[in-house]
N, CA, C and O atoms as a GROMACS GRO file, in nm:
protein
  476
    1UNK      N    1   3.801  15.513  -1.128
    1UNK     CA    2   3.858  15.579  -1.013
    1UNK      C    3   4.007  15.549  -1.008
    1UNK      O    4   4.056  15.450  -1.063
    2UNK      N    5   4.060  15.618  -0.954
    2UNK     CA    6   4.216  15.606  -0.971
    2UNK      C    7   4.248  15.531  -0.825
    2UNK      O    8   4.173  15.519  -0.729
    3UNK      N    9   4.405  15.478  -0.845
    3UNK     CA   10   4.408  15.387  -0.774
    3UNK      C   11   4.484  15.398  -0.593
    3UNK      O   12   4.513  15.315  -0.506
    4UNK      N   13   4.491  15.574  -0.608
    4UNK     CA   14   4.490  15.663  -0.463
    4UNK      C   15   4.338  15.682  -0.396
    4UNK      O   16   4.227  15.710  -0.442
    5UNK      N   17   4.389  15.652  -0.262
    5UNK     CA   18   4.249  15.651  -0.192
    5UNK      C   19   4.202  15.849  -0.242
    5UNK      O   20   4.297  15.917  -0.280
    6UNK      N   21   4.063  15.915  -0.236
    6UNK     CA   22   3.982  15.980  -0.288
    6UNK      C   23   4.010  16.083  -0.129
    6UNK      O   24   4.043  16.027  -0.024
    7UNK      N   25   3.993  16.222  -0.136
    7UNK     CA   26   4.023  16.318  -0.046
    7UNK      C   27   3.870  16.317   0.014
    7UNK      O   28   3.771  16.306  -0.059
    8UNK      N   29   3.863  16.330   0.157
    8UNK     CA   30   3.707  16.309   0.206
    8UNK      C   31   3.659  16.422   0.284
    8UNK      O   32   3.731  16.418   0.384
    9UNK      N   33   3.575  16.526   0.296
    9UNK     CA   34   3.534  16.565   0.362
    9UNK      C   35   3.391  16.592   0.462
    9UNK      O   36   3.277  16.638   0.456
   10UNK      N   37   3.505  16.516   0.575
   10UNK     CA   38   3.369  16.443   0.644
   10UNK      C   39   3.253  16.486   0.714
   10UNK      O   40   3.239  16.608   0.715
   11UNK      N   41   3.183  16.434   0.761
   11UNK     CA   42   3.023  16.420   0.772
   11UNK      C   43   3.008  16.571   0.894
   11UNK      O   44   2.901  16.631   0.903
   12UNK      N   45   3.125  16.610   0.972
   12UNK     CA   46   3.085  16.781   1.036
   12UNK      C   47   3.166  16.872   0.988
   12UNK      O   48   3.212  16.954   1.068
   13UNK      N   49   3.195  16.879   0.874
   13UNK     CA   50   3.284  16.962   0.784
   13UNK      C   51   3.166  17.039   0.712
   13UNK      O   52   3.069  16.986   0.657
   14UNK      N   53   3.202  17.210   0.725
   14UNK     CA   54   3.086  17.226   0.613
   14UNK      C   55   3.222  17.344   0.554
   14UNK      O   56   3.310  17.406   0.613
   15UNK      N   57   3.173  17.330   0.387
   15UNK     CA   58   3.262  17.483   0.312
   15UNK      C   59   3.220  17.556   0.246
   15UNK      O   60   3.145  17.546   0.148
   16UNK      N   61   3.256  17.617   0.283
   16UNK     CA   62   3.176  17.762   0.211
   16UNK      C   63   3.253  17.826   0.056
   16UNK      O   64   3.331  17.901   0.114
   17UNK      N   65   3.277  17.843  -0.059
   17UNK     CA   66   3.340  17.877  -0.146
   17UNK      C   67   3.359  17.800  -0.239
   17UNK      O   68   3.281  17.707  -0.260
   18UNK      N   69   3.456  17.819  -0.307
   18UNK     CA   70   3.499  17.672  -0.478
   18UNK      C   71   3.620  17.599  -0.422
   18UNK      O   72   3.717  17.626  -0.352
   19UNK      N   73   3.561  17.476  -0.496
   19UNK     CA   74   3.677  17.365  -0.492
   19UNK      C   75   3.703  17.340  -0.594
   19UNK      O   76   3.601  17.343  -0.663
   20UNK      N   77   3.794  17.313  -0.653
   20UNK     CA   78   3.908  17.287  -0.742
   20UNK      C   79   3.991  17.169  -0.741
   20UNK      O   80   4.014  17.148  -0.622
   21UNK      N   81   4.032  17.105  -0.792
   21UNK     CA   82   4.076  17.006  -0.779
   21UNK      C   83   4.119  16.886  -0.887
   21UNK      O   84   4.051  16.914  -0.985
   22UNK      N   85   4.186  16.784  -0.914
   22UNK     CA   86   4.237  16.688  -0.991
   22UNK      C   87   4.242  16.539  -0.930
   22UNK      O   88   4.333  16.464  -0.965
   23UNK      N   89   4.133  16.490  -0.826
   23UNK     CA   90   4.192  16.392  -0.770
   23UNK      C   91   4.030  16.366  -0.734
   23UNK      O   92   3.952  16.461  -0.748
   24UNK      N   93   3.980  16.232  -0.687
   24UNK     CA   94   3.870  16.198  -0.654
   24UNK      C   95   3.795  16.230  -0.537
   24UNK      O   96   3.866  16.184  -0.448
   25UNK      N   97   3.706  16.274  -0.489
   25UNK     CA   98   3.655  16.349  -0.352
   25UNK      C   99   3.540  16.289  -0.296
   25UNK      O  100   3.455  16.243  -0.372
   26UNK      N  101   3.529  16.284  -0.198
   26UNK     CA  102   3.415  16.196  -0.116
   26UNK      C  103   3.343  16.310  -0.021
   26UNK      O  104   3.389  16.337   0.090
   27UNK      N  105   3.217  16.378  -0.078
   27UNK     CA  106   3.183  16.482  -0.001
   27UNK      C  107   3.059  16.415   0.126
   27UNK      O  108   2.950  16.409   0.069
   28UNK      N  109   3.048  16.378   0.239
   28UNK     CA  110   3.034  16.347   0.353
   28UNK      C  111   2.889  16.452   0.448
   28UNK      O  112   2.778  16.432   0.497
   29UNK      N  113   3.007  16.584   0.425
   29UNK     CA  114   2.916  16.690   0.497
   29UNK      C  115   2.835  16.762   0.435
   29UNK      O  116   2.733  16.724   0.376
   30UNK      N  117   2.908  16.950   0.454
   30UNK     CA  118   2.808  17.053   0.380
   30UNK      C  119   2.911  17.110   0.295
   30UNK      O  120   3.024  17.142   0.331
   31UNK      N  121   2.849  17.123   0.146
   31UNK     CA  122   2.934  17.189   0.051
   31UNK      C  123   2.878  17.303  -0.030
   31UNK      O  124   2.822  17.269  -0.134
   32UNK      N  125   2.883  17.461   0.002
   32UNK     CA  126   2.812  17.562  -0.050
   32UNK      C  127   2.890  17.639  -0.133
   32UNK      O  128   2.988  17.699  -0.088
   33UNK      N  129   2.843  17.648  -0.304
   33UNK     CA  130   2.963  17.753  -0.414
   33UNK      C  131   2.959  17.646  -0.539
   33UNK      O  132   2.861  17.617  -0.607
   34UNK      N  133   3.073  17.605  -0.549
   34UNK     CA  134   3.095  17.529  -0.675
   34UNK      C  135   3.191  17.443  -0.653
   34UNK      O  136   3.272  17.473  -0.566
   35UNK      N  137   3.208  17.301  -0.732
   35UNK     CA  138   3.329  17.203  -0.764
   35UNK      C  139   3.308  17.208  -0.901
   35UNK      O  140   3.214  17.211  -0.980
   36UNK      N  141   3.495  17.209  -0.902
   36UNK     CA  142   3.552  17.180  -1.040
   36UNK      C  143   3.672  17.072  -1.014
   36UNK      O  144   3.784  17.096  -0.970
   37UNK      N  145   3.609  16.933  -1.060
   37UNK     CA  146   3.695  16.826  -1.046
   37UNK      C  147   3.739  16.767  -1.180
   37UNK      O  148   3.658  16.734  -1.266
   38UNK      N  149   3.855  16.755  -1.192
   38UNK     CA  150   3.908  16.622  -1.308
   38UNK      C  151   3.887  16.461  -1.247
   38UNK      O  152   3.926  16.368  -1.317
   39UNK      N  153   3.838  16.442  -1.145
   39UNK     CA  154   3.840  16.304  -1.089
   39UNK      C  155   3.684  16.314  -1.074
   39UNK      O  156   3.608  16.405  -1.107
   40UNK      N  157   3.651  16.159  -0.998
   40UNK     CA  158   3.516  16.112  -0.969
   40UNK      C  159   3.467  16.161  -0.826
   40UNK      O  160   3.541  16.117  -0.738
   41UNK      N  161   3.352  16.248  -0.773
   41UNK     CA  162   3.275  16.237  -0.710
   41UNK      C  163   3.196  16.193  -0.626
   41UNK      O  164   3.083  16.162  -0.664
   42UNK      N  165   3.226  16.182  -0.515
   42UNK     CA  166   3.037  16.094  -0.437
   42UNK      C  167   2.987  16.170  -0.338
   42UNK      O  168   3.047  16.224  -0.245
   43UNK      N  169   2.895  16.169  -0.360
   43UNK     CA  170   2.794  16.302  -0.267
   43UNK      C  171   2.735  16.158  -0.162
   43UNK      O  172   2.643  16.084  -0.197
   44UNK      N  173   2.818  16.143  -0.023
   44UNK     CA  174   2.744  16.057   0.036
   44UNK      C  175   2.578  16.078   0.053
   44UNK      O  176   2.505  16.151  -0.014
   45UNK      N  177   2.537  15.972   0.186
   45UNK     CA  178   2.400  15.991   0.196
   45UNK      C  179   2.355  16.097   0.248
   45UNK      O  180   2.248  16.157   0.237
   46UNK      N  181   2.500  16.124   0.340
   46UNK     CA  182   2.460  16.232   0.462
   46UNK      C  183   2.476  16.389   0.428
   46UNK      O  184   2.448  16.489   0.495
   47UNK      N  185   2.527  16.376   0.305
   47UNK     CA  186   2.575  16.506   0.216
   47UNK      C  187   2.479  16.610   0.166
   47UNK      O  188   2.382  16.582   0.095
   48UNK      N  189   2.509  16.724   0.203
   48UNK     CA  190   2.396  16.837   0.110
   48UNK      C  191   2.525  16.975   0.070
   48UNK      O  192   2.602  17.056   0.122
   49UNK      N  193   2.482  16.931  -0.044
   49UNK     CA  194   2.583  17.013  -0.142
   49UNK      C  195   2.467  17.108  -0.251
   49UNK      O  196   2.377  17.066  -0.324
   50UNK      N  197   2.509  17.229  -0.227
   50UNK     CA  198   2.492  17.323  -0.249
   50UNK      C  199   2.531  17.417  -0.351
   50UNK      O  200   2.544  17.537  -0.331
   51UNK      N  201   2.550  17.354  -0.469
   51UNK     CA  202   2.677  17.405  -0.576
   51UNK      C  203   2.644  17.352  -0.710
   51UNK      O  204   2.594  17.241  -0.726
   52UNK      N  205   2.673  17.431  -0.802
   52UNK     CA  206   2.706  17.383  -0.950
   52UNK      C  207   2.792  17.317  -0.956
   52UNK      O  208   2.884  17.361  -0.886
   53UNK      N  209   2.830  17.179  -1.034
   53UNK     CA  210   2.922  17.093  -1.008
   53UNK      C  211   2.961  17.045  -1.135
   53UNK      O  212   2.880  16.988  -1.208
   54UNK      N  213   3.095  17.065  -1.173
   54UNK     CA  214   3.177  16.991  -1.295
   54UNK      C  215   3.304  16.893  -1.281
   54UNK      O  216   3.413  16.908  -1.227
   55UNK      N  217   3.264  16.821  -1.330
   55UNK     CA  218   3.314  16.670  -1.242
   55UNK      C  219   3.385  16.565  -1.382
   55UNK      O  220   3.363  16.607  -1.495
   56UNK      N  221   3.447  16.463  -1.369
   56UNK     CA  222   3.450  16.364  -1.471
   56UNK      C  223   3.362  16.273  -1.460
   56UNK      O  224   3.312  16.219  -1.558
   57UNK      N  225   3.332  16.244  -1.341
   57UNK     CA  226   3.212  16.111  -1.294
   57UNK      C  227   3.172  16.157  -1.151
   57UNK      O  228   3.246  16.189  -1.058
   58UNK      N  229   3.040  16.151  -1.159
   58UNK     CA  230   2.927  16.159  -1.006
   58UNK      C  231   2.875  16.087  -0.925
   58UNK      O  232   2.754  16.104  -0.944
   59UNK      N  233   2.891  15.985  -0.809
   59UNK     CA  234   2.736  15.908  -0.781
   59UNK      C  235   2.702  15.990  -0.695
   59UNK      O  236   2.796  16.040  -0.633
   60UNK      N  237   2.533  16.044  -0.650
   60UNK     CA  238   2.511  16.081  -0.583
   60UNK      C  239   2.434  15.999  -0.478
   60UNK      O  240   2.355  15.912  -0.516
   61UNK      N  241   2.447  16.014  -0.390
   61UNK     CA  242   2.343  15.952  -0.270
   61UNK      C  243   2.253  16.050  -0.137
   61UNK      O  244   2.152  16.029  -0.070
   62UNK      N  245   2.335  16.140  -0.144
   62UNK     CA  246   2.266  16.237  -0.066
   62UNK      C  247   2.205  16.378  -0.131
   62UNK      O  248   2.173  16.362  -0.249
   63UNK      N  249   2.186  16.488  -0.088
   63UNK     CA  250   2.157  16.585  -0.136
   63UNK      C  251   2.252  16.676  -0.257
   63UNK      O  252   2.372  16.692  -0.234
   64UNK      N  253   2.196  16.729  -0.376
   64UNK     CA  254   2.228  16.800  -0.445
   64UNK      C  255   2.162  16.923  -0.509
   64UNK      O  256   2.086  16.904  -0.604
   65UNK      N  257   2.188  17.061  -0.461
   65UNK     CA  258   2.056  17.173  -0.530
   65UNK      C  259   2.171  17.223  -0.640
   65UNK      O  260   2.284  17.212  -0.593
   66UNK      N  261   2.169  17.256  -0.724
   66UNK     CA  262   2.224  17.316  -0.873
   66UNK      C  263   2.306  17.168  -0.970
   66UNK      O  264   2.365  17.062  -0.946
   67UNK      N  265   2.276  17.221  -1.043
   67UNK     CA  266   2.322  17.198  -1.202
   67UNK      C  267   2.478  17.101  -1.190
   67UNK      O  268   2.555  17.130  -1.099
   68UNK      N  269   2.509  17.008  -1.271
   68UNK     CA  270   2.556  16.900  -1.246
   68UNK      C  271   2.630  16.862  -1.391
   68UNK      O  272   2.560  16.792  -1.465
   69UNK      N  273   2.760  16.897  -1.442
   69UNK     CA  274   2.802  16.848  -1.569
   69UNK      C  275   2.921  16.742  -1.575
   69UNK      O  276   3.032  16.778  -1.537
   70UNK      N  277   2.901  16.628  -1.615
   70UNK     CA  278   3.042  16.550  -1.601
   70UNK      C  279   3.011  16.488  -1.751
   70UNK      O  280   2.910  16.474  -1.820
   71UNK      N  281   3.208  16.446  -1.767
   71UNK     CA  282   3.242  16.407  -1.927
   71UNK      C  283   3.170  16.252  -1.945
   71UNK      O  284   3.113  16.215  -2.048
   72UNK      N  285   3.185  16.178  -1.834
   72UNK     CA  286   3.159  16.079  -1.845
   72UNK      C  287   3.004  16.016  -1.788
   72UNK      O  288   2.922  15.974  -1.870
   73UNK      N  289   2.977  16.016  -1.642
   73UNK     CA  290   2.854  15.982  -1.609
   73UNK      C  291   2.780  16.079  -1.502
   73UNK      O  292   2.841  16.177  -1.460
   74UNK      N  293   2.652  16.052  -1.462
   74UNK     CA  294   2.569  16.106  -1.367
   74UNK      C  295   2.538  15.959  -1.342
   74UNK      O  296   2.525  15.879  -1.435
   75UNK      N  297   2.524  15.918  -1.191
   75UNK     CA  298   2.483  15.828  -1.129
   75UNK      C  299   2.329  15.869  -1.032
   75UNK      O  300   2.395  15.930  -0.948
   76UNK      N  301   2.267  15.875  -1.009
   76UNK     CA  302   2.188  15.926  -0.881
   76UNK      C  303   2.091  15.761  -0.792
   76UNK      O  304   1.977  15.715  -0.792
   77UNK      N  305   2.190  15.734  -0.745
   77UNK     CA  306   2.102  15.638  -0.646
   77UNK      C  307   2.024  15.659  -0.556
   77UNK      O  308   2.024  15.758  -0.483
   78UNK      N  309   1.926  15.538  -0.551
   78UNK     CA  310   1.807  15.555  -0.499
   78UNK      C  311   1.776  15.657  -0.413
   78UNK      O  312   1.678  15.726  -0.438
   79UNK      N  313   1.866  15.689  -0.280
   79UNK     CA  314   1.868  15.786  -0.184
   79UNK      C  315   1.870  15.946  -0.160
   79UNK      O  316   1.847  16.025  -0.068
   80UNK      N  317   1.925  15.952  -0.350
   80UNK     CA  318   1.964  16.089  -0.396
   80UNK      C  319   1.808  16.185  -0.386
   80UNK      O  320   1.690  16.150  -0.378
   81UNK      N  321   1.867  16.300  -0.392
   81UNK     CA  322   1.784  16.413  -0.355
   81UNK      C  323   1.846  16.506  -0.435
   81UNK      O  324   1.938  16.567  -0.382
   82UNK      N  325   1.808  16.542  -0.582
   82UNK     CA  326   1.896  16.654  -0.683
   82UNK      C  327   1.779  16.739  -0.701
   82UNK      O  328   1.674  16.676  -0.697
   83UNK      N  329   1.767  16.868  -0.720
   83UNK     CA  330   1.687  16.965  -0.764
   83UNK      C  331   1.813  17.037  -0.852
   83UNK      O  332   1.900  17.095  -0.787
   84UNK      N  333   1.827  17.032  -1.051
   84UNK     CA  334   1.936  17.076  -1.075
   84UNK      C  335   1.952  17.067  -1.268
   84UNK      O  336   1.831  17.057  -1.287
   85UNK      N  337   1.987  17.065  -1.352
   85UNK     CA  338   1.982  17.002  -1.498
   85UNK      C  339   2.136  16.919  -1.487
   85UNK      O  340   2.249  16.957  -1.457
   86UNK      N  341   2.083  16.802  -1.522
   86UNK     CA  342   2.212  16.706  -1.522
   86UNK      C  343   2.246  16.719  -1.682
   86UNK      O  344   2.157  16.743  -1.764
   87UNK      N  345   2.361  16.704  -1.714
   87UNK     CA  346   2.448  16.708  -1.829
   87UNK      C  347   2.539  16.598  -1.832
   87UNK      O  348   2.579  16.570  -1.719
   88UNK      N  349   2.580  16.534  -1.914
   88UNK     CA  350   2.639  16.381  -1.960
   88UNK      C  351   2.598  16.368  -2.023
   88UNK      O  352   2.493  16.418  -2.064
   89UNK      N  353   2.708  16.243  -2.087
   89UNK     CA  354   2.681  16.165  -2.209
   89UNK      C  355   2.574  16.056  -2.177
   89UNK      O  356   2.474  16.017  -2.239
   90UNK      N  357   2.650  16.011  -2.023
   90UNK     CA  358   2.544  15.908  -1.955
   90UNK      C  359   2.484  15.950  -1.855
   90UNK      O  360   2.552  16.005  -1.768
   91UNK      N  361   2.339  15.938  -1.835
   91UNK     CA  362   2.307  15.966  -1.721
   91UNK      C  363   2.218  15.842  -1.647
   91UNK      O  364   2.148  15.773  -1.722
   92UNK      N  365   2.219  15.816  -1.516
   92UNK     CA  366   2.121  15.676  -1.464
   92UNK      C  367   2.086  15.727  -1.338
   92UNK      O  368   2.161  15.761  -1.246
   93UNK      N  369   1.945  15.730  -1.345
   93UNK     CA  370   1.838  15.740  -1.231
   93UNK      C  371   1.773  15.616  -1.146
   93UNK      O  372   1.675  15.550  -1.182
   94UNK      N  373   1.826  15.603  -1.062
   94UNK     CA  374   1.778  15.447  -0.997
   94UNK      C  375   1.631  15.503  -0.949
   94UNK      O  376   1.580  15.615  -0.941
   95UNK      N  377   1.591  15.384  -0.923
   95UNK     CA  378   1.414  15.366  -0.863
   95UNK      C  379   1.451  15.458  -0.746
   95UNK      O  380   1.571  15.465  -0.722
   96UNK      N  381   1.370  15.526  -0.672
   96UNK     CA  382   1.350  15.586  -0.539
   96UNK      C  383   1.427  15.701  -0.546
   96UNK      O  384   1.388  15.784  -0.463
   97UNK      N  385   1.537  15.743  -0.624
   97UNK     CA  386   1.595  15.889  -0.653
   97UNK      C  387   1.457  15.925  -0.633
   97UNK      O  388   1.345  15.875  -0.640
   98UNK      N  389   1.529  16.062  -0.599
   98UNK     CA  390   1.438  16.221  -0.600
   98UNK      C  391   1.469  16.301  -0.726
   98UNK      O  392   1.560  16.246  -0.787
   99UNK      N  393   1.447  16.357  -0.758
   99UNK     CA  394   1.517  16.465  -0.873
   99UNK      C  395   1.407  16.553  -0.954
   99UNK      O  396   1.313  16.518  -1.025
  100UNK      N  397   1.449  16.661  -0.921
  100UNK     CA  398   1.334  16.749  -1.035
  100UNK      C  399   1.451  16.856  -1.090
  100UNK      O  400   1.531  16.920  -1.023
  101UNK      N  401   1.433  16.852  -1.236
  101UNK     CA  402   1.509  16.953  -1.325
  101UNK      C  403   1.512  16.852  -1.478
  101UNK      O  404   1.423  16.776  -1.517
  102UNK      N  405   1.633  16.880  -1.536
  102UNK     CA  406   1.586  16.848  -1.654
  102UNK      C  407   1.709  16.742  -1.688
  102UNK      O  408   1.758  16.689  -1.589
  103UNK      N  409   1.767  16.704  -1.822
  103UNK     CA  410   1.881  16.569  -1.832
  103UNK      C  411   1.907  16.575  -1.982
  103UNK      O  412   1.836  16.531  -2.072
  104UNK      N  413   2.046  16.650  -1.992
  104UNK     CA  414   2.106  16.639  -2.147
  104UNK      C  415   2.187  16.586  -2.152
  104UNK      O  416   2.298  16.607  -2.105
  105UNK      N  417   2.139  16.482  -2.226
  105UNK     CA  418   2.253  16.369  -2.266
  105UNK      C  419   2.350  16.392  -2.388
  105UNK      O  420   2.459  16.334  -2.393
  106UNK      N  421   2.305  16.480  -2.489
  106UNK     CA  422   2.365  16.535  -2.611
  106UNK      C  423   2.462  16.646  -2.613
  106UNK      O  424   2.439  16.748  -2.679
  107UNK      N  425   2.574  16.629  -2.540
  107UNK     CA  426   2.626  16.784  -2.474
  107UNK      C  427   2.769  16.825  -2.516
  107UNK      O  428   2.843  16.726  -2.523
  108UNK      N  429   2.814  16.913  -2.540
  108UNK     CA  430   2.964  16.976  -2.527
  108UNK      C  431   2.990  16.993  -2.396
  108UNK      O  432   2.922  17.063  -2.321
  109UNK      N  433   3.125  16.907  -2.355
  109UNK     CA  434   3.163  16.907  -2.229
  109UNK      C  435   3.251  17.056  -2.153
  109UNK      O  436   3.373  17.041  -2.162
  110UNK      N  437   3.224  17.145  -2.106
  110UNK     CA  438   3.320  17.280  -2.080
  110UNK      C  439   3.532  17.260  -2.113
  110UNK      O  440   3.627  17.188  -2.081
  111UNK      N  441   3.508  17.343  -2.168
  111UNK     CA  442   3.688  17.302  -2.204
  111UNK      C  443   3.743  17.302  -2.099
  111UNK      O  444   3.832  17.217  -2.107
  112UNK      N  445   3.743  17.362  -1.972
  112UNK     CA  446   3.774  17.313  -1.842
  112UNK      C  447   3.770  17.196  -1.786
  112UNK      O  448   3.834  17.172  -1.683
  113UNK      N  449   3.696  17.112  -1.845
  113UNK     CA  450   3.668  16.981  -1.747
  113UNK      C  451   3.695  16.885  -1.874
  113UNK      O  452   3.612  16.856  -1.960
  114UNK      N  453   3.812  16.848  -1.869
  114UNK     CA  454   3.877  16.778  -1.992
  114UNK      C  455   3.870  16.641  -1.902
  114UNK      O  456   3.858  16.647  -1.779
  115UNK      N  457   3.879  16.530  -1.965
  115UNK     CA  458   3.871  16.386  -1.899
  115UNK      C  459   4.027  16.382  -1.904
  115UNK      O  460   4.085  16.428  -2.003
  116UNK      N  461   4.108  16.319  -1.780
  116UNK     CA  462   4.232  16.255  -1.747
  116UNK      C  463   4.257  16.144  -1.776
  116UNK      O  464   4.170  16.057  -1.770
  117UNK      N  465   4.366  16.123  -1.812
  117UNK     CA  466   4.398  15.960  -1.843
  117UNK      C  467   4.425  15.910  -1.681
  117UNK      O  468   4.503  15.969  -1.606
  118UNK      N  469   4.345  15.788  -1.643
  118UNK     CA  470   4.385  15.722  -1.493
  118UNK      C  471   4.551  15.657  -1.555
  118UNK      O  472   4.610  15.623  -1.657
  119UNK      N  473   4.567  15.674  -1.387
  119UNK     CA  474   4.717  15.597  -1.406
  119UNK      C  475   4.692  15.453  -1.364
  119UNK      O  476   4.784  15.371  -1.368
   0.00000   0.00000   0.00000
């Protein structure tokens, strides 16, 4: 994670459309469409996100429905709730996750979602 606090959108925020972005995001509320991030991810507990998601790094803890690709990891802790195919090199499912879909670990990452050097 880089060493700027992460952009948050909080827990009665909901959006409707694509996000875009280069910087780390803390999604809180409701997120419906797609993210395209060069930074790291966290789908709090209270979170239901609604979107195909391309990311450099994920943890999830709250809700996730679609498909999920990052260069580096998939996290899904215990609390998580994914219905989706995760893509990474790494992926880690803690005890008590939810998750139904599928998990490719063997992948070409989208030329869009290139990994950043942290500062």
């Amino acid at each position: 994670m880089s060493t700027t606090a992460p952009c948050n959108i909080g827990p009665r925020i909901s959006v409707r459309g694509n996000l875009a972005g280069e910087e780390d995001l803390v999604i809180e509320g409701h997120v419906e469409g797609s993210i395209h991030l060069t930074g790291h991810l966290a789908v709090a507990q209270s979170a239901v996100v609604t979107a195909d998601i391309e990311v450099d790094s994920i943890d999830v803890y709250g809700q996730v429905d679609g498909d999920i690709v990052a260069v580096a990891a998939i996290t899904l802790h215990e609390s998580a709730r994914v219905a989706g195919s995760l893509r990474a090199p790494r992926v880690v499912i803690a005890d008590g996750a939810q998750f139904k879909g599928s998990v490719e670990m063997d992948v070409q990452i989208p030329s869009g979602v290139q990994r950043q050097p942290r500062r």
